[in-house]
C-alpha positions in Angstrom: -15.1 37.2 75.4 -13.8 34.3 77.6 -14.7 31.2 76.2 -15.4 27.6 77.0 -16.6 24.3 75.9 -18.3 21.9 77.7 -18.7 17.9 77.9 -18.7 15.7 75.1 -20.7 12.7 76.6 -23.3 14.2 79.2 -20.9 15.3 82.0 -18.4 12.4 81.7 -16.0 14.2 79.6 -14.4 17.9 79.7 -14.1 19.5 75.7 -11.5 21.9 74.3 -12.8 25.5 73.8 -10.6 24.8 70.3 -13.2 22.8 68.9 -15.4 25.9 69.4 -12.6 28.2 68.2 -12.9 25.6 64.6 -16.3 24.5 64.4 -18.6 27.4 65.5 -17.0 31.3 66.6 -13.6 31.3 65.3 -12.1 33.5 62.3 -11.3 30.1 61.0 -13.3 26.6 60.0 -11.5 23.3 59.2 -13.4 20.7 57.1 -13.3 17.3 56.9 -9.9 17.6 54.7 -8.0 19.3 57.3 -8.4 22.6 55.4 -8.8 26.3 57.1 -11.7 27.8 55.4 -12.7 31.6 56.4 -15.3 32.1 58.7 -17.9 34.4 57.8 -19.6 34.5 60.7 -16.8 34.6 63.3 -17.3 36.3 67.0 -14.1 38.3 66.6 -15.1 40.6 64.2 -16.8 42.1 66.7 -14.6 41.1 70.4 -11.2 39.3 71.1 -11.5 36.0 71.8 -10.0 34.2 74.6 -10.0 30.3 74.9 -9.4 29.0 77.9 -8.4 24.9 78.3 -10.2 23.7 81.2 -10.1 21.9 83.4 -6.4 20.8 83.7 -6.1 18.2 81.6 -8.5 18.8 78.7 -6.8 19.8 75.8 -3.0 20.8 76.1 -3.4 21.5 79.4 -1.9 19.0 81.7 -1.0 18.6 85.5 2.1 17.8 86.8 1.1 15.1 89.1 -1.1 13.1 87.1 -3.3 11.6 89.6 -4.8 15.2 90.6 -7.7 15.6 92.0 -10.2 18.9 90.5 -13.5 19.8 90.6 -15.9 23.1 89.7 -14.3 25.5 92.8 -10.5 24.8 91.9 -11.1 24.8 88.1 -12.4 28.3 89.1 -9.5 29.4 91.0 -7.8 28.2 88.4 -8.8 30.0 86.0 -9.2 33.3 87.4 -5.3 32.9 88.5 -5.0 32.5 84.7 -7.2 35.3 83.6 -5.1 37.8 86.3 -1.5 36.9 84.3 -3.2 37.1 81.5 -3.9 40.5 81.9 -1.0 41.5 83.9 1.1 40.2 80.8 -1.0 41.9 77.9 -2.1 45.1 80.5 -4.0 46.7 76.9 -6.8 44.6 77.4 -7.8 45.4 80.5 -9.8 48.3 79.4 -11.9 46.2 77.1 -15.5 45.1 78.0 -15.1 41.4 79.7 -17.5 38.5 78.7 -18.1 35.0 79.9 -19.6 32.4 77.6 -19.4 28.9 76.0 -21.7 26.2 75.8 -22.9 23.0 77.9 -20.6 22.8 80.5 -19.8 26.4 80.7 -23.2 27.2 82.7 -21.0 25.8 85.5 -17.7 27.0 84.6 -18.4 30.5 83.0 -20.9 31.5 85.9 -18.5 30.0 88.7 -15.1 32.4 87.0 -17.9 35.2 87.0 -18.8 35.0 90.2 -14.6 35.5 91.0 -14.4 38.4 88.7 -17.0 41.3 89.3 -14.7 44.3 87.9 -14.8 44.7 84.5 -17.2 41.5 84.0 -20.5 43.0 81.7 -22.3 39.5 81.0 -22.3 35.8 80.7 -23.4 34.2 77.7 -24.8 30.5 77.8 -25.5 28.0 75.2 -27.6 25.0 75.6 -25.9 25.1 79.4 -26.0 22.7 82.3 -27.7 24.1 84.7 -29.4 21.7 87.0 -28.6 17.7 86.7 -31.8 16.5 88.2 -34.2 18.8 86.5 -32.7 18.4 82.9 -33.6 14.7 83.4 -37.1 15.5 84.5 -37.5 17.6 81.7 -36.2 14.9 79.3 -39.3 12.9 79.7 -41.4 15.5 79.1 -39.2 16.3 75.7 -39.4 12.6 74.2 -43.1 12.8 74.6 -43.9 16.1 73.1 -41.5 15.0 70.4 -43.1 12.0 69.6 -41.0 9.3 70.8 -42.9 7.8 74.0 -46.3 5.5 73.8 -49.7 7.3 75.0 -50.3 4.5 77.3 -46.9 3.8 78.6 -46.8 8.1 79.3 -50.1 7.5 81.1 -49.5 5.1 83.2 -46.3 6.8 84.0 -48.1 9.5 85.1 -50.8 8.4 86.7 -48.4 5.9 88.6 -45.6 7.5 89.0 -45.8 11.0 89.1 -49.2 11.2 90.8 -51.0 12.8 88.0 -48.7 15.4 87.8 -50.1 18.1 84.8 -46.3 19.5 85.2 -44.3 16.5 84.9 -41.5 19.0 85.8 -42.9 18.5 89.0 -42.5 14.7 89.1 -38.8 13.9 90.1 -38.0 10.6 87.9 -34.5 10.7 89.5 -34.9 8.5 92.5 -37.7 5.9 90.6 -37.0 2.4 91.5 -39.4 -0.9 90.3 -41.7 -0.4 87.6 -41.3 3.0 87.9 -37.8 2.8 87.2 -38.4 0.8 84.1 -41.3 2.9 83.2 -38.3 5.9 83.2 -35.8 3.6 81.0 -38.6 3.4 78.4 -39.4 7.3 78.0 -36.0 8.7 78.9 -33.9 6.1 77.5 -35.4 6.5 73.6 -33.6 9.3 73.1 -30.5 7.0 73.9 -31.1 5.1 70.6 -28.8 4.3 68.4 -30.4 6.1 65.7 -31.8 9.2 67.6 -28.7 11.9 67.3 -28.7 13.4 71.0 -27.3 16.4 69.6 -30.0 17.3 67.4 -33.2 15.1 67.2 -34.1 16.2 63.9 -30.7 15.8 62.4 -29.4 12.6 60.7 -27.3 10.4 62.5 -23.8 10.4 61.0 -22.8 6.8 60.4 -19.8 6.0 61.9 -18.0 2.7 62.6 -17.9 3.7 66.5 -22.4 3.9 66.3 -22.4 0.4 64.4 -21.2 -1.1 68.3 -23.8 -3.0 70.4 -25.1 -0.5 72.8 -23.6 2.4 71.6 -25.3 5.6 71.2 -25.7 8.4 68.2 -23.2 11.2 69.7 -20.4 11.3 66.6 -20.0 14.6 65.6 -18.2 14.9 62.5 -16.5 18.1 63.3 -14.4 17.5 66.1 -13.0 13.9 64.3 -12.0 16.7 61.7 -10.6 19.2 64.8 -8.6 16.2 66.2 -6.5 15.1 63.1 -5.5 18.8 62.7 -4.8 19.8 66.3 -2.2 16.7 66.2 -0.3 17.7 63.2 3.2 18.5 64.7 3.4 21.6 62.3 0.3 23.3 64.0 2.1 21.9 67.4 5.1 23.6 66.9 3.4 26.9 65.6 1.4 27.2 68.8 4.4 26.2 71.0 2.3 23.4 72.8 4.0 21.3 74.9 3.0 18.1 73.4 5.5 16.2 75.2 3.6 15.8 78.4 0.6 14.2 76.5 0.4 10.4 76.3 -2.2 9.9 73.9 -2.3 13.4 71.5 -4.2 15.9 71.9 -8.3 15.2 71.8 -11.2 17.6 71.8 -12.8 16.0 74.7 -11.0 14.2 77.8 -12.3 11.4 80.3 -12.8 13.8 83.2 -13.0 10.3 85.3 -9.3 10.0 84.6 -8.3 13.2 85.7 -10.8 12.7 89.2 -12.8 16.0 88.7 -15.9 16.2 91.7 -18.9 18.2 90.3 -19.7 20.5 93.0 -23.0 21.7 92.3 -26.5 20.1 91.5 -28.1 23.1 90.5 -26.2 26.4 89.4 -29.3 29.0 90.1 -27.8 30.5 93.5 -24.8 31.3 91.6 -27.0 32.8 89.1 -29.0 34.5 91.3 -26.0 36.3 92.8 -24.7 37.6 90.0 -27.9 38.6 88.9 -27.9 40.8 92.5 -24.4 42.1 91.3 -26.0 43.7 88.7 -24.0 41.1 85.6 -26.4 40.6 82.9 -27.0 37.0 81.3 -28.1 35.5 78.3 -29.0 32.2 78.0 -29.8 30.4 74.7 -31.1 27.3 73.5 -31.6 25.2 70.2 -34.4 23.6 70.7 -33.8 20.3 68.7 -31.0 19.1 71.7 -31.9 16.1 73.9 -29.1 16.6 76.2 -29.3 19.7 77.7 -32.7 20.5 77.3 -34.6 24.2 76.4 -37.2 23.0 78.8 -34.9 23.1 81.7 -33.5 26.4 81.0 -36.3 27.7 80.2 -37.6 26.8 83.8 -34.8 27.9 85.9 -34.7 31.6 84.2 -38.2 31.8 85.4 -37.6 31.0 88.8 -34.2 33.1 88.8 -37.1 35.9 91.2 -36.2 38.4 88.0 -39.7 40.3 86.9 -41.2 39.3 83.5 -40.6 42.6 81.5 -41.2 41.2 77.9 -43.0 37.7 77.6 -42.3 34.9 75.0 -42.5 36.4 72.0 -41.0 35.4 68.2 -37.8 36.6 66.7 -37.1 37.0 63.0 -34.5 36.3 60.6 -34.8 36.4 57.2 -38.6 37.1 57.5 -38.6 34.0 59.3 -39.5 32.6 63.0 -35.9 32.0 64.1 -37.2 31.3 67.8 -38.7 33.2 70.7 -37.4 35.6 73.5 -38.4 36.1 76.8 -36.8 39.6 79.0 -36.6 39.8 82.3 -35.6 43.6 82.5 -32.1 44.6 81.5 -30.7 41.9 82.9 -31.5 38.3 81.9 -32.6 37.2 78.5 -33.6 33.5 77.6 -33.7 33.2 73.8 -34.4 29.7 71.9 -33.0 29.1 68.2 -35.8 27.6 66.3 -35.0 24.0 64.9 -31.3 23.8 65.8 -29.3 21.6 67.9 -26.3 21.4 70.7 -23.7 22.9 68.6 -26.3 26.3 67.4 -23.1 27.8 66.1 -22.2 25.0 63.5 -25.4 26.6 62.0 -26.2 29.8 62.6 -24.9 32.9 64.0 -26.2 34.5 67.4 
């Protein structure tokens, strides 16, 4: 399994796959101590796991000029030149099963590597993915209402007035809204910006930090990676992973301004990549807590339908522990959209897959 992390702020910033190696699918978890505590629940007691830092610049990787330019196509090339010396250099592998997955930004990245590397390649695995810009933010309307946080009158008028009534409001693009539109959509989209609302995970607590206590500033700390930072910059676990910490300026940090590094998204909407791998016969799986405000179940949800795939086994509940743990929906042997019940951003900080 090839895996990646995605953005830490919305698509502003590119994240380590090491913060998913030591807060959710490695053999290892650090705490807030900087202590390594056994995972019970890691991925690779049943796959290798490969992390991949990416783009250039996030992480230890690094560029050589450092006013490059990147965007979704090169860090794809990129990549799959990686992956081929990779395997050239440890050849034993190359027999093994191959898997794409990671979560947020890696339903760009993972599908886009995929889509490079047919042979071998068995699946992509998504979690709580970007997937389509516009349509998430559409769907974050209709998320802050049927979660309670938008006015009945304000969401009326709003539809009435600006969507034209739309039943769907899916249907009702709130990208392009200017006038009292526009600050119709700052008042139902912009609640779950509050300072006290954790984007993450609606239903979780906001952890107090000093950075939340700013004017203006939004609930996005996560606890975790503050804990993954301290440790990655120890120069003990430098030196043990041979990293060459000299060409960073600042340490190394979980997530990196992807502004600084001048990385051009490519794509709006990553469906017709989708779609094509779906023609090549590479199954997917795409999964969902349903608690996160930033990359919404709703819009995932929407896109698998419309991926042309035929609806083998409809929405139906999925048990753990003799409880609902959230529902599946099949499309034949092929694509699989699953939502964990009550569970955020990060769904494996909680629970296993």
């Amino acid at each position: 399994i090839v895996w990646f992390n995605g953005p830490g702020d919305e698509i502003s910033q590119g994240c380590s796959p090491l913060e998913g190696l030591f807060s959710e699918i490695g053999p290892y978890l650090i705490d807030s101590n900087g202590t390594l505590n056994k995972n019970n629940y890691s991925w690779n007691k049943n796959a290798s796991l490969l992390f991949i830092e990416s783009p250039a610049g996030v992480g230890f990787s690094y560029a050589k000029n450092q006013n490059f330019k990147t965007g979704d196509n090169k860090t794809a090339d990129l990549n799959y030149a990686f992956l081929k010396a990779f395997f050239n250099k440890y050849p034993k592998y190359k027999k093994n099963e191959l898997y794409f997955a990671g979560i947020s930004y890696a339903g760009y990245t993972a599908p886009l590597l995929a889509r490079r590397v047919l042979d071998g390649n068995k699946g992509i695995l998504l979690g709580n993915p970007i997937l389509n810009i516009y349509l998430n933010k559409n769907m974050a309307a209709q998320f802050a209402y049927s979660h309670g946080f938008v006015d009945e009158k304000l969401w009326n008028d709003f539809k009435n007035n600006c969507c034209k009534g739309c039943v769907d409001p899916s249907n009702c693009d709130i990208n392009f809204l200017r006038d009292e539109c526009g600050y119709m959509t700052v008042g139902i989209v912009g609640v779950l910006g509050s300072k006290r609302v954790y984007r993450y995970d609606i239903y979780r607590d906001c952890p107090l930090d000093a950075e939340i206590q700013k004017p203006g500033s939004e609930c996005r700390y996560i606890p975790e990676r503050a804990y993954i930072n301290n440790y990655m910059n120890l120069e003990q676990v430098q030196n043990a992973l041979h990293a060459l910490f000299a060409n960073m300026t600042n340490g190394w940090s979980a997530c990196t301004d992807l502004g600084n590094i001048l990385y051009h998204m490519e794509y709006d909407d990553i469906s017709p990549i989708l779609k094509g791998l779906l023609n090549e016969k590479i199954r997917i799986m795409i999964y969902n807590g349903d608690t996160d405000s930033l990359n919404i179940f709703l819009t995932a949800q929407k896109i698998v339908e419309n991926l042309g795939q035929k609806l083998t086994a409809a929405k139906q509940p999925w048990i753990f522990n003799g409880q609902i743990a959230g529902f599946k929906t099949e499309y034949g042997k092929l694509l699989t959209f699953t939502t964990i019940r009550g569970v955020g951003h990060m769904v494996g900080i909680k629970l296993i897959i």
